[in-house]
Each structure stands twice: as structure tokens, then as C-alpha cells.
MOPAC internal coordinates of N, CA, C and O (Angstrom, degrees):
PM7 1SCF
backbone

  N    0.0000 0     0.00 0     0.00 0    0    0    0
  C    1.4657 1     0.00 0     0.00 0    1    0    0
  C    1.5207 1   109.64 1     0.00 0    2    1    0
  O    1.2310 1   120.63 1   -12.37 1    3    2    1
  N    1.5149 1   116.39 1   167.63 1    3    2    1
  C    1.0146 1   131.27 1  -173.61 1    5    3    2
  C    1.8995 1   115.96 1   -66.79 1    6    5    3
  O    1.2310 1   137.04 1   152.44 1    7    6    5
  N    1.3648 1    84.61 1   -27.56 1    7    6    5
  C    1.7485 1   101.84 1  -166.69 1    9    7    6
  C    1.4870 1    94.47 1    88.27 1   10    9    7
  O    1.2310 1   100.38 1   133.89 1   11   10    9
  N    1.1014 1   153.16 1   -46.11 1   11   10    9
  C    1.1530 1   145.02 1  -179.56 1   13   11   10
  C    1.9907 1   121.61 1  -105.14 1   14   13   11
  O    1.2310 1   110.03 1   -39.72 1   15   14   13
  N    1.4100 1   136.32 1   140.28 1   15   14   13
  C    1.4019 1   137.82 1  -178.11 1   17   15   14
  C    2.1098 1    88.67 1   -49.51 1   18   17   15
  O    1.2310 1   134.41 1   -20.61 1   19   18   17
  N    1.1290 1    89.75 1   159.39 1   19   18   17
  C    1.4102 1   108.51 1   162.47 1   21   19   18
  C    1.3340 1   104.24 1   -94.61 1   22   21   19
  O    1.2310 1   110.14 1   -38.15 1   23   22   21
  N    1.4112 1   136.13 1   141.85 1   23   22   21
  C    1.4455 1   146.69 1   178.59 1   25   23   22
  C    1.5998 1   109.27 1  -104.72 1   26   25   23
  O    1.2310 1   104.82 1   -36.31 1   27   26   25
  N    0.9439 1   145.67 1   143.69 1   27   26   25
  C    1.3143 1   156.74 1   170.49 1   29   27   26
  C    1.4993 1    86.73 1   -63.79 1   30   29   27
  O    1.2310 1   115.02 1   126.47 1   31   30   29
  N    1.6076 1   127.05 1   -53.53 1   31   30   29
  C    1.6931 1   131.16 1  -158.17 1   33   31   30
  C    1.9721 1    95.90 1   -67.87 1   34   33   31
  O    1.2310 1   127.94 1   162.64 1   35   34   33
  N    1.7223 1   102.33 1   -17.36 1   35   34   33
  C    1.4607 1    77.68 1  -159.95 1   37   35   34
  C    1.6363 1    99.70 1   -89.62 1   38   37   35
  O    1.2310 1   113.73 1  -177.39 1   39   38   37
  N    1.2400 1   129.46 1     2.61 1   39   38   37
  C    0.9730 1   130.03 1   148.47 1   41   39   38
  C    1.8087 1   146.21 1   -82.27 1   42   41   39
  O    1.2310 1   136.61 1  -153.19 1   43   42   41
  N    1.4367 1    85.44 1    26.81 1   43   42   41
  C    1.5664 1   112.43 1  -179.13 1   45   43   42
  C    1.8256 1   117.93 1   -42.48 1   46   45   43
  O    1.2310 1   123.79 1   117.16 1   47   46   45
  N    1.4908 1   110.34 1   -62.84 1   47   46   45
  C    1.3310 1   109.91 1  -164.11 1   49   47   46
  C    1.3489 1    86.45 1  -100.57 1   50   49   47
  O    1.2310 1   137.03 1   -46.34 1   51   50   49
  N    1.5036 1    84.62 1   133.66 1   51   50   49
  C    1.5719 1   113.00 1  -167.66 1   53   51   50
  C    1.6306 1    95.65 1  -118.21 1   54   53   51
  O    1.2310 1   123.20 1  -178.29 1   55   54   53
  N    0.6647 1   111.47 1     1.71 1   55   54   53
  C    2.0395 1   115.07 1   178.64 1   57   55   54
  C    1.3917 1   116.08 1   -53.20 1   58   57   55
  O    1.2310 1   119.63 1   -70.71 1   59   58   57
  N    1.9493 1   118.32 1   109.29 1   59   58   57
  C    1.0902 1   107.15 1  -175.17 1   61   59   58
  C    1.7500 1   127.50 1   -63.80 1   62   61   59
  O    1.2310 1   126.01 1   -26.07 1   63   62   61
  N    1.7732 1   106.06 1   153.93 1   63   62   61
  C    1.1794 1    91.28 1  -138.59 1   65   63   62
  C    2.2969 1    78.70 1  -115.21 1   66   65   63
  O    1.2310 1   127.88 1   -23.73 1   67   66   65
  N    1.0393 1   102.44 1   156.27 1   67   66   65
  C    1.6224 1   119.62 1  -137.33 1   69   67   66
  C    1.5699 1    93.94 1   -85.65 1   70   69   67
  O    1.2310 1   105.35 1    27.89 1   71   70   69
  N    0.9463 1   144.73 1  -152.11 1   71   70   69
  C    1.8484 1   151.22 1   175.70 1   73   71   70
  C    1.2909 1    92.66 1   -96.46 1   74   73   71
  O    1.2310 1   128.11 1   100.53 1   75   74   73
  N    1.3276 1   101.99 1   -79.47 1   75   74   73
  C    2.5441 1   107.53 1  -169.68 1   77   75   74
  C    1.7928 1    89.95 1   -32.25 1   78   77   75
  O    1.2310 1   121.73 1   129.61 1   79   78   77
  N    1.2079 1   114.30 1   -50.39 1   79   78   77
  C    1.7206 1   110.34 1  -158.32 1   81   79   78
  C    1.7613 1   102.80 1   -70.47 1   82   81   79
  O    1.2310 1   131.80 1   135.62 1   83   82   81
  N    0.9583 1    94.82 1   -44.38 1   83   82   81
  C    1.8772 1   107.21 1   169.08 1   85   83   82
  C    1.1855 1   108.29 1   -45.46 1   86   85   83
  O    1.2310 1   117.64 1   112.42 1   87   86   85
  N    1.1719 1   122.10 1   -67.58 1   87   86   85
  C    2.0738 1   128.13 1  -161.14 1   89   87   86
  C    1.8825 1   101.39 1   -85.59 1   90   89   87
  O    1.2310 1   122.53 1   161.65 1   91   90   89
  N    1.0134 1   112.76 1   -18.35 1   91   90   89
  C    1.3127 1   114.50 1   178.39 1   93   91   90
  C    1.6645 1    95.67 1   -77.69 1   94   93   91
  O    1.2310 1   118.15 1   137.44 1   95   94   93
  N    1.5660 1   121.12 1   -42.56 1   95   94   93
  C    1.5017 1   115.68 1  -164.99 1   97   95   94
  C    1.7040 1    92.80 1   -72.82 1   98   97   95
  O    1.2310 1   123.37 1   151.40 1   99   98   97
  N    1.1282 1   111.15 1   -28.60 1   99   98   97
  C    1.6622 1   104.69 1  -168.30 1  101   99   98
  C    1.4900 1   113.89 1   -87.58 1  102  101   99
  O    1.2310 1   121.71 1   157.26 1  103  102  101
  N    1.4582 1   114.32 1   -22.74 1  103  102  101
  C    1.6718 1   123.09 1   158.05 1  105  103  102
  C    1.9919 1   106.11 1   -58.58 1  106  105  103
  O    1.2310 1   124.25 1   128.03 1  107  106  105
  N    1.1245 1   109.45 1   -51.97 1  107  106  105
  C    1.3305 1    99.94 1  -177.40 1  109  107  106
  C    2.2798 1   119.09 1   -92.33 1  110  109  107
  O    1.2310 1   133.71 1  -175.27 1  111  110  109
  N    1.2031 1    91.11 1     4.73 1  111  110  109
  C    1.6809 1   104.91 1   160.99 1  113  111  110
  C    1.6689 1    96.03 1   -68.52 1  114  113  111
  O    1.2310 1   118.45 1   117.51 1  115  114  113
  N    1.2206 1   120.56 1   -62.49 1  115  114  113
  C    1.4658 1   128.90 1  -137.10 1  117  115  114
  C    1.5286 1    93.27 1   -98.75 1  118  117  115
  O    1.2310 1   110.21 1  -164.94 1  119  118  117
  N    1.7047 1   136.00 1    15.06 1  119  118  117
  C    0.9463 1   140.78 1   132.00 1  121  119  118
  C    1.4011 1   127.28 1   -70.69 1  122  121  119
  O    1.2310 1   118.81 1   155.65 1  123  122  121
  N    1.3257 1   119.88 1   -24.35 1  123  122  121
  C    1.5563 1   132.15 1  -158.86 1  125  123  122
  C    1.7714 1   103.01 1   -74.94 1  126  125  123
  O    1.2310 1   131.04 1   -50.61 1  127  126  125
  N    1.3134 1    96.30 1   129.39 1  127  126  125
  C    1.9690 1   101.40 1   162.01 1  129  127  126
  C    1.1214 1   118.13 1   -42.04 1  130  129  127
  O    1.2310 1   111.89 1   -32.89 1  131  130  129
  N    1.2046 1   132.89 1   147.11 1  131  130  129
  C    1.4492 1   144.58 1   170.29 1  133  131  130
  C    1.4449 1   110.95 1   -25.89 1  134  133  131
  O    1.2310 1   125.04 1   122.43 1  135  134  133
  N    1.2660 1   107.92 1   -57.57 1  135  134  133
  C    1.6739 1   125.19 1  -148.72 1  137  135  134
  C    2.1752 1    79.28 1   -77.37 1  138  137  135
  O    1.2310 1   127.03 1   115.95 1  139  138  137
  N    1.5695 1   104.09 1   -64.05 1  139  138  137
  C    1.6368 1    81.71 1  -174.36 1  141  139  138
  C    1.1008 1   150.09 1   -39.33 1  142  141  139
  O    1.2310 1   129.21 1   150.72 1  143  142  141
  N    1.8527 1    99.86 1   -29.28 1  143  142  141
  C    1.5899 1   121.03 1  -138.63 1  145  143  142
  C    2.0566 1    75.91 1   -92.76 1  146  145  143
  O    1.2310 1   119.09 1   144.78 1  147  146  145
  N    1.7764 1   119.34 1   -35.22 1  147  146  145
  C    1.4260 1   111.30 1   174.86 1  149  147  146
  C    1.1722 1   125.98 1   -52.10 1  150  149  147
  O    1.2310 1   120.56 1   152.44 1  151  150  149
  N    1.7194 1   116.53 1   -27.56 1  151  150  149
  C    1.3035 1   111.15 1   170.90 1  153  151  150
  C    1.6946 1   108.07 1   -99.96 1  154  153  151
  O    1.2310 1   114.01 1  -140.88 1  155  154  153
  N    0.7325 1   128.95 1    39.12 1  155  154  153
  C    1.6093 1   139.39 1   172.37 1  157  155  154
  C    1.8178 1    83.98 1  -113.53 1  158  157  155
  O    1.2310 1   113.80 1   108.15 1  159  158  157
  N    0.9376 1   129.34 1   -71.85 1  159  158  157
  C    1.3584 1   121.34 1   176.58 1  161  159  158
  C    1.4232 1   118.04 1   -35.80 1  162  161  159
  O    1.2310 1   122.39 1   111.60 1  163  162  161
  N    1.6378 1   113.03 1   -68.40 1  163  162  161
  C    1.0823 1   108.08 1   162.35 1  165  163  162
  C    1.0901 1   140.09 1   -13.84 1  166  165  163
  O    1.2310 1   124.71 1   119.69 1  167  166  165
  N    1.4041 1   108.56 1   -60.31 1  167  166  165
  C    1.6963 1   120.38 1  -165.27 1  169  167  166
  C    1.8884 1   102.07 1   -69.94 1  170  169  167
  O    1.2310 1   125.94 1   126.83 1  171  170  169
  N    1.2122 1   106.19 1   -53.17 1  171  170  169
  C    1.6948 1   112.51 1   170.19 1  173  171  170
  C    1.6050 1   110.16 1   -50.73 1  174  173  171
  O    1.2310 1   125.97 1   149.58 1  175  174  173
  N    1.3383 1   106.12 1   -30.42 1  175  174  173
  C    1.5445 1    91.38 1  -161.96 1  177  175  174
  C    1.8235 1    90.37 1   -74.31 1  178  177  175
  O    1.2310 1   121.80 1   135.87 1  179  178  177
  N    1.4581 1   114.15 1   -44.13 1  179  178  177
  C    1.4703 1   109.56 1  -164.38 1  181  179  178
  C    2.0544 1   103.37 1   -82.40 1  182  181  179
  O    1.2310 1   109.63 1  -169.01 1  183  182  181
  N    0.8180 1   137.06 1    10.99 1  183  182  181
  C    1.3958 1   136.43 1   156.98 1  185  183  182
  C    1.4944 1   117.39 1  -115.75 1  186  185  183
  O    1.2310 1   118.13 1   163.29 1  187  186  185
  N    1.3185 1   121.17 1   -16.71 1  187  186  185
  C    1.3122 1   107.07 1   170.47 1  189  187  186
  C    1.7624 1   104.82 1  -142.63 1  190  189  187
  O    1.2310 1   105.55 1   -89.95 1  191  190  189
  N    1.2906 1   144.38 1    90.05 1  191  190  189
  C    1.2809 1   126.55 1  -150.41 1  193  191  190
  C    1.1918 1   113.82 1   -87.70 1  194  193  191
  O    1.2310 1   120.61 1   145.26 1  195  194  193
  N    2.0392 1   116.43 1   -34.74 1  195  194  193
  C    1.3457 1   112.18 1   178.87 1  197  195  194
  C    1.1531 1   119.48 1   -49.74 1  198  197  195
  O    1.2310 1   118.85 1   153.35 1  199  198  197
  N    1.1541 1   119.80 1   -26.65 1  199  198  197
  C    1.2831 1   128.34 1   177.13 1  201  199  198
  C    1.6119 1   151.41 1   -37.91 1  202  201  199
  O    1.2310 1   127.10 1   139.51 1  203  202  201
  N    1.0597 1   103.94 1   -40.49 1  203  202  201
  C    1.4939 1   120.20 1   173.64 1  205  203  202
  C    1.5093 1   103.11 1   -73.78 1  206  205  203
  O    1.2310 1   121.09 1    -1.29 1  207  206  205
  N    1.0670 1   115.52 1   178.71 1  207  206  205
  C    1.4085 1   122.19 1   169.41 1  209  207  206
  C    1.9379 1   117.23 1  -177.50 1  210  209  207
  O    1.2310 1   135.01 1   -64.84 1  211  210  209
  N    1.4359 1    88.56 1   115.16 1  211  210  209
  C    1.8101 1    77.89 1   166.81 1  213  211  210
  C    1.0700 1   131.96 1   -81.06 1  214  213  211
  O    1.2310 1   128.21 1   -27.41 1  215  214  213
  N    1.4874 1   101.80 1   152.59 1  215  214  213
  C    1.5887 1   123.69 1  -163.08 1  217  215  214
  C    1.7573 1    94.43 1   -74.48 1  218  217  215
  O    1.2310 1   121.52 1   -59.54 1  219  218  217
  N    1.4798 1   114.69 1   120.46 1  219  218  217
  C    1.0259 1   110.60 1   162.15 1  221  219  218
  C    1.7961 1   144.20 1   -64.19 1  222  221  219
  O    1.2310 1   131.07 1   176.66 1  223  222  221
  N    0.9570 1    96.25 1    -3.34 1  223  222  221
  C    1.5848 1   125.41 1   162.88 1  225  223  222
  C    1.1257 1   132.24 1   -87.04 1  226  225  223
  O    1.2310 1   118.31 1   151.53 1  227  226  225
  N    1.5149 1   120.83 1   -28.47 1  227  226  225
  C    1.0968 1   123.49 1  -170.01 1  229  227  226
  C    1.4503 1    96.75 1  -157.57 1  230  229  227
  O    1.2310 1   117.12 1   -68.74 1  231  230  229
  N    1.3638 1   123.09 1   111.26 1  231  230  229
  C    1.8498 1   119.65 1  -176.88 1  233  231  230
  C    1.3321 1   111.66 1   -70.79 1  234  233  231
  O    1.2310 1   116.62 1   154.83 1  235  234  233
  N    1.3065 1   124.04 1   -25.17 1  235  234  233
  C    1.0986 1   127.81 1  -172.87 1  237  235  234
  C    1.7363 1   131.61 1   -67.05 1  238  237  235
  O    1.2310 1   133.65 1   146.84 1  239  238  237
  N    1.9208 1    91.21 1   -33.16 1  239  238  237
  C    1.6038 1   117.47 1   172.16 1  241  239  238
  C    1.3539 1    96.84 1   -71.27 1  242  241  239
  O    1.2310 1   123.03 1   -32.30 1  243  242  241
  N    1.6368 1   111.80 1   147.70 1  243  242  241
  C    1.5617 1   110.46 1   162.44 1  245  243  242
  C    1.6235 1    94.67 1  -126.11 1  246  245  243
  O    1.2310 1   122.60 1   -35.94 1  247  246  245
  N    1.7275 1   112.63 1   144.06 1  247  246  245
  C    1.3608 1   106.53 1   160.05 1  249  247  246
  C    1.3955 1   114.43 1  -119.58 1  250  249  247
  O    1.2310 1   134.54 1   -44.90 1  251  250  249
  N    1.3340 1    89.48 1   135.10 1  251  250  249
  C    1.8530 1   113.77 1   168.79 1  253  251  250
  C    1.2695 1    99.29 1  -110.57 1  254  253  251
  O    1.2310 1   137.18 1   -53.29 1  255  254  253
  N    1.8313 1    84.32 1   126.71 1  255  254  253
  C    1.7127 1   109.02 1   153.84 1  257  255  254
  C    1.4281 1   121.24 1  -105.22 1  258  257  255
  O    1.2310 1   135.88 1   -79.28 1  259  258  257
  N    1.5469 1    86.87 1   100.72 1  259  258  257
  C    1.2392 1    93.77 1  -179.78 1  261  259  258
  C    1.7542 1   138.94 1   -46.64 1  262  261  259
  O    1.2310 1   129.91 1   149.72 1  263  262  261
  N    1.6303 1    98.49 1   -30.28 1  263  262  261
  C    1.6705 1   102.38 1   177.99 1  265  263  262
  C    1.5813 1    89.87 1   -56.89 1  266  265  263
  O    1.2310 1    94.16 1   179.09 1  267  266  265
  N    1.2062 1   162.35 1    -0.91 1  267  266  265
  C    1.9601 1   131.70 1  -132.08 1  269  267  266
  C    1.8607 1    79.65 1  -147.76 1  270  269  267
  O    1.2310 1   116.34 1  -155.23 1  271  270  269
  N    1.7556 1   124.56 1    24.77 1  271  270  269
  C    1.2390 1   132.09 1   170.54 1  273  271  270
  C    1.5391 1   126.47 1  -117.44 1  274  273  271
  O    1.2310 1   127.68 1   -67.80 1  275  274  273
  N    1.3722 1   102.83 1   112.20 1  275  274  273
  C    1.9246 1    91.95 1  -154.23 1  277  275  274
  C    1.5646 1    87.99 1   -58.48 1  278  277  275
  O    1.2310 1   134.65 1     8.39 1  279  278  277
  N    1.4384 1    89.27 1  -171.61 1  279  278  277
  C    1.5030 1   120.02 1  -155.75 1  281  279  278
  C    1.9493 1   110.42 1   -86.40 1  282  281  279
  O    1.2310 1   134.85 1   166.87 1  283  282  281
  N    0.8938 1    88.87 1   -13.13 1  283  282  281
  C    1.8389 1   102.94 1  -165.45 1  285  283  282
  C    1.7756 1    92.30 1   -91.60 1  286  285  283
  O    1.2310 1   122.67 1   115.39 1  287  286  285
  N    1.5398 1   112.50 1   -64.61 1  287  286  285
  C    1.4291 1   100.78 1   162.12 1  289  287  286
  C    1.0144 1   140.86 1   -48.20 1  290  289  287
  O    1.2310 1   113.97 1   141.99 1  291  290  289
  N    1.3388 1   129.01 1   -38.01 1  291  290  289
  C    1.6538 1   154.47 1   168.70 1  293  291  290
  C    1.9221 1    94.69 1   -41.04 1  294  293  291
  O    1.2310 1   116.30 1   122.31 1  295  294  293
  N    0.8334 1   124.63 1   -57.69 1  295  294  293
  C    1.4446 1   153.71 1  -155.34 1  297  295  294
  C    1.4294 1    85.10 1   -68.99 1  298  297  295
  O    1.2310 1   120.97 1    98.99 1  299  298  297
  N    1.7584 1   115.75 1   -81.01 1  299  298  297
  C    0.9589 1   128.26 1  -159.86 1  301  299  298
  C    1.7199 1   111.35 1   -50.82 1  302  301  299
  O    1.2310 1   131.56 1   119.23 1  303  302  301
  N    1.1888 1    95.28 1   -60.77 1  303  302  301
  C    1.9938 1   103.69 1   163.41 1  305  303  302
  C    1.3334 1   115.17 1   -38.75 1  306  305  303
  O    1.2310 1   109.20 1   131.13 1  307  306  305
  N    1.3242 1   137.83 1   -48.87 1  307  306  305
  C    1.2482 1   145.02 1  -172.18 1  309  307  306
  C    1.4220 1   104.81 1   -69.09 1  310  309  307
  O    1.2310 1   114.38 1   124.55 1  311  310  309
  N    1.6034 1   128.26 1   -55.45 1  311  310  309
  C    1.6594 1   131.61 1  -173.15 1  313  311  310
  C    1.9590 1    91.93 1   -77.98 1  314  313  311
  O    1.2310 1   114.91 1  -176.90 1  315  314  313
  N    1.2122 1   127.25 1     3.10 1  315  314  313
  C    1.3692 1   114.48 1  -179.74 1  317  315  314
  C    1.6120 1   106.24 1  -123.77 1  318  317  315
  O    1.2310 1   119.60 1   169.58 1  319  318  317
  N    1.6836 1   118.37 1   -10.42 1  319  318  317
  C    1.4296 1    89.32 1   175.99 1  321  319  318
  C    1.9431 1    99.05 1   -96.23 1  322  321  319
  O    1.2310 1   125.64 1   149.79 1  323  322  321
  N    1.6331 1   106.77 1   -30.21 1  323  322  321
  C    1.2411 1   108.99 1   170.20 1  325  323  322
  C    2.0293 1   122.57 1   -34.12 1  326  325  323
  O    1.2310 1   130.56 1   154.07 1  327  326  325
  N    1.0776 1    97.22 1   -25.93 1  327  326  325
  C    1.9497 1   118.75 1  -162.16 1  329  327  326
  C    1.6625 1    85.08 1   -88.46 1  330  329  327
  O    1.2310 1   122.57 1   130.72 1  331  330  329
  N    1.3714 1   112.67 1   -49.28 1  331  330  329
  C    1.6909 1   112.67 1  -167.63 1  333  331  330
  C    1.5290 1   105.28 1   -82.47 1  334  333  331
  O    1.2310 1   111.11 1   176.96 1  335  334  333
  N    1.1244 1   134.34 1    -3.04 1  335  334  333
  C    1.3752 1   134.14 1  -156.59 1  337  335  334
  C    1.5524 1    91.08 1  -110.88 1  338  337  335
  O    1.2310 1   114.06 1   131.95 1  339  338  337
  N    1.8282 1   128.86 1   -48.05 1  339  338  337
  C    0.7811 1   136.36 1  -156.94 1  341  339  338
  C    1.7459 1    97.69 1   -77.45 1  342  341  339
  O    1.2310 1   122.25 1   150.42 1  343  342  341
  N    1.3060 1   113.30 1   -29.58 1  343  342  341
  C    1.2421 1   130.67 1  -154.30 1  345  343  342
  C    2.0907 1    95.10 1   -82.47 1  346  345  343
  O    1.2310 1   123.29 1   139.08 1  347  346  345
  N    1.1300 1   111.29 1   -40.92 1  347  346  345
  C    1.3452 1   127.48 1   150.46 1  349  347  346
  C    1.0317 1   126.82 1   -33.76 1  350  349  347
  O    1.2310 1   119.15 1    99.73 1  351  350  349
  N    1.4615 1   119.22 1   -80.27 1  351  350  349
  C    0.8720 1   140.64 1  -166.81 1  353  351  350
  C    1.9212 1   105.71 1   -59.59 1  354  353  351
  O    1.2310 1   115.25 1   163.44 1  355  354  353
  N    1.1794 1   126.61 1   -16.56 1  355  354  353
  C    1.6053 1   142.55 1  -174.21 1  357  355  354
  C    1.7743 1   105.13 1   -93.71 1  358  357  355
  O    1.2310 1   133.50 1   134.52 1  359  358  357
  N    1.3399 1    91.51 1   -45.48 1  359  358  357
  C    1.4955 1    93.40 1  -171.60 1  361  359  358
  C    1.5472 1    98.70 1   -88.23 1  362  361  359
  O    1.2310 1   119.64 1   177.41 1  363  362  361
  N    1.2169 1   118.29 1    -2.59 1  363  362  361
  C    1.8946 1   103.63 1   165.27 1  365  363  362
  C    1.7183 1   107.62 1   -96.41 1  366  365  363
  O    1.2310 1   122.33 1   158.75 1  367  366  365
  N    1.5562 1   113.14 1   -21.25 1  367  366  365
  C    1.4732 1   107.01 1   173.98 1  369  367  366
  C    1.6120 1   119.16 1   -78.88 1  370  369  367
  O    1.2310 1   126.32 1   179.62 1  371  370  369
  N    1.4566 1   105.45 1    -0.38 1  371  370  369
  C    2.0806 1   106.47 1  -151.18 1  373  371  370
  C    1.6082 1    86.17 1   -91.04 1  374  373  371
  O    1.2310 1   120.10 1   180.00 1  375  374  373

């Protein structure tokens, strides 16, 4: 889980979100701890489910395509892995 409910509000800005903003969210996905990057899954799996897909090679990999993720989630992922990265990034300086 998220540690926190998902809000309908926290999926507010729905503004499509551009390529640089895309590959930048997926440069800092593939930074995220184990435990985050599960609820980064999470959150896709419960707003968009077709979505995910296992890697037939390896069950363990999941791939997301990101273009096939509306825009409100996209958003939401981005202000939530940025929050976990920053949140990282404190507890490796403390």
C-alpha cells in the first residue's frame, strides 16, 4: 500500500504530460527502493489495470507502458515518486 487512501482530489491535474516529463518520470521510477517502486505499481495497477504486464522472461519484471497511462495518474506518479526520492535522498544524508 501506499501508506496513505488514494483521493479522487489527488488525481486532480489531468494535464497531458510531454516526452522530457515522461523519460525524466521513468529515469527517476528506476531510482526508487524496492518497497516504493511496489507501490508505484500499485497505484497503476489500481487506476489503470490493463496496464501492467509481465515480462515473459522473467515473472518477476513488470512492464509499463507508460504512453497507455492517462494523464491525471501520470501526474500523480510524478508528485509521488519525486516526494519518495526526496524522502531518500534525506534519510541517506541524516
Amino acid at each position: 500500500t501506499t501508506g496513505k487512501r488514494l483521493h479522487e482530489q489527488d488525481f486532480s491535474d489531468d494535464r497531458p504530460m510531454g516526452y522530457e516529463e515522461k523519460r525524466e518520470l521513468c529515469a527517476n521510477m528506476n531510482k526508487l527502493p524496492g518497497k516504493k517502486l511496489g507501490s508505484v505499481v500499485q497505484i497503476i495497477h489500481d487506476r489503470n489495470p490493463k496496464i501492467l504486464q509481465q515480462n515473459g522472461e522473467d515473472p518477476d519484471e513488470i512492464e509499463i507502458d507508460i504512453d497507455r497511462i492517462d494523464a491525471a495518474t501520470l501526474r500523480y506518479l510524478d508528485m509521488f515518486v519525486r516526494e519518495a526520492l526526496a524522502k531518500n535522498k534525506k534519510k541517506k544524508n541524516a
